[in-house]
Steps between C-alpha positions, in 0.01 A plus 500: 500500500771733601679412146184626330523815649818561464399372087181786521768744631758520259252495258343779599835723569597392106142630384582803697559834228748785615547802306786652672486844316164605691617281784166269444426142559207308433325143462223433206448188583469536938174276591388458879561183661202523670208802502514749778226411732542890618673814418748514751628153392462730114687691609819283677509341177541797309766642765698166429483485130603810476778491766618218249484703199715752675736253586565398144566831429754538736665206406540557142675858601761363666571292154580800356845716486526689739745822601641625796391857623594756793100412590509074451476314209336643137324284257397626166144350386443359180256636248138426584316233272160563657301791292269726767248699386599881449382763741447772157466451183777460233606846381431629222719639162471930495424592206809674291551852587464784198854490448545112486229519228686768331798333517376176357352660191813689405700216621675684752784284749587631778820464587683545848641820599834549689364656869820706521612741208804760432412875582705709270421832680658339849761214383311270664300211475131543611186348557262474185191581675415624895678730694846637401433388152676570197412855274370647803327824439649619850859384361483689211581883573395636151289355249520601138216711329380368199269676176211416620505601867317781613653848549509541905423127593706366783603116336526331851145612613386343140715213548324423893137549287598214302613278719184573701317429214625202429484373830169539529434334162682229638312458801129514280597223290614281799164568642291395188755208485393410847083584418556249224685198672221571787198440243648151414581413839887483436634664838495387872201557732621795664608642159164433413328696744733827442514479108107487511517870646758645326395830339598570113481801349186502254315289720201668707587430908205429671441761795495357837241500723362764731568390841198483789512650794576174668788391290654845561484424878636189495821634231540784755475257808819281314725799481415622820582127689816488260731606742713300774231648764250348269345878534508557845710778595431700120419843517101513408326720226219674598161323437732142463309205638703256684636179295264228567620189639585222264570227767794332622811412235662178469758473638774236402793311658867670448677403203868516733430410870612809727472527882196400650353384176544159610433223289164611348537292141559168652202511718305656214647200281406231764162607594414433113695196467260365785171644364590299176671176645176508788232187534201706328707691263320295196131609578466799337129510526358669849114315443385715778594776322374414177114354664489898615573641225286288279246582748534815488526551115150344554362754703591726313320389181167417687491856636590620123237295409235674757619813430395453089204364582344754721630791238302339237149443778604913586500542127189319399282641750590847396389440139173333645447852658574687211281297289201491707565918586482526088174274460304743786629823314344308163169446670 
């Protein structure tokens, strides 16, 4: 008998699938010996299966190489083999930019740049683009006029118009690049959200909303409780109502245990450890609490119910006045 189970055993363990890379064991083919006659005995089984799964894991770790560290011994994981389920959705492609599609009709490479370049006016080598750049306008003490300059213009104010200009031509076509990839989808959540309310020149901004007199209260009562005081020793304006109170804030454990801060984490860790490994942690379902409610949720209908049907007695009895007031005025 013993032999069997020792047979059934090493069966099982050889059944057993590890995928190291997400550090994840599992059995598909794990039957009962015998059905749970309660859920606490459920549960012990489940405990030791998967106190055995665990173990395999461990053990096929310590097959692989390992290196030594200041902090113990490093292994490096393996690539994972099982495929999970994505939290988001692949991403998509942007769609090309106006000057992609401009370069692919007139077949335009581009071609990679050297980031530092030789400034003839200094003898020195220079950055191609940022700060201390090369051809600076405020390197260059005098600029040459040319025909078609006007008579009186100052050619550095012109040149700072330009650059201005093109800036901010710059910046208008990365927006509409960003409106666009936003309309397909192509950019991250967050992107997503900003793009959406990015404003474009030629487009008509929606203006916002006039304000009630409660929202203004509570947008005055933020800035006012904004300070360390949380408003308390401010200097009042006259008429100012005082900052209502919003309740207690949470308050959470310190990230770096100081003096007298003791050792609030752990306890906070432990006291949910025990609410989770605790005998009744399974049942989810208070029935007391559900019998009132549902009882209650009934109540609540029949007096609905009451309610509807006495409007509509109220409601027929006044046209039965009306109608008989109407046949007396006809006689």
């Amino acid at each position: 008998m013993e032999m069997e189970m020792e047979m059934a055993k090493e069966m099982d363990t050889s059944n057993i699938q590890i995928d190291l890379g997400n550090l994840m064991a599992f059995d598909p083919n794990h039957r009962f010996q015998s059905i749970p006659s309660n859920r606490d005995e459920l549960v012990k089984e489940c405990i030791n299966k998967g106190t055995e799964l665990v173990q395999e894991i461990v053990n096929a770790l310590f097959t692989l190489p390992t290196t030594e560290d200041i902090d113990g011994l490093i292994v490096k994981l393996p690539q994972p083999t099982t495929k999970l389920p994505r939290e988001k959705p692949l991403p998509k492609p942007k769609p090309p930019t106006k000057w992609e599609l401009f370069a692919q009709r007139k077949g335009i490479k581009n071609r990679k740049k050297d980031k530092v370049v030789f400034d003839k006016q200094t003898d020195t080598w220079k950055r191609r683009y940022g700060y201390d750049r090369v051809d600076d306008v405020k390197d260059i003490p005098i600029i040459e006029a040319k025909m078609t300059d006007e008579p009186g213009e100052d050619p550095f104010s012109k040149k700072d118009k330009e650059k201005k200009k093109r800036v901010g031509k710059q910046e208008k076509n990365r927006l509409q690049n960003l409106k666009q990839a936003a309309k397909v989808g192509a950019l991250p959540s967050h992107v997503q959200l900003a793009a959406a309310g990015l404003p474009i020149t030629g487009t008509q901004k929606e203006l916002p909303k006039k304000m009630s007199k409660e929202e203004l209260g509570d947008v005055a009562g933020m800035a006012a409780a904004s300070t360390a005081s949380g408003g308390k020793f401010d200097r009042k304006l006259p008429g100012e109502k005082p900052v209502k109170n919003r309740g207690k804030h949470r308050k959470f454990p310190p990230v770096v245990e100081g003096k007298g801060a003791g050792n609030q984490e752990k306890q906070q860790a432990d006291k949910i450890l025990k609410h989770l490994l605790s005998k009744d942690s399974h049942e989810i379902l208070n029935v007391n609490k559900a019998i009132n409610m549902t009882n209650l949720k009934g109540e609540k209908k029949r007096k609905r119910a009451r309610e509807e049907s006495s409007s509509t007695s109220s409601k027929l009895k006044s046209k039965k006045k009306t109608f008989r007031k109407s046949s007396n005025k006809g006689k």
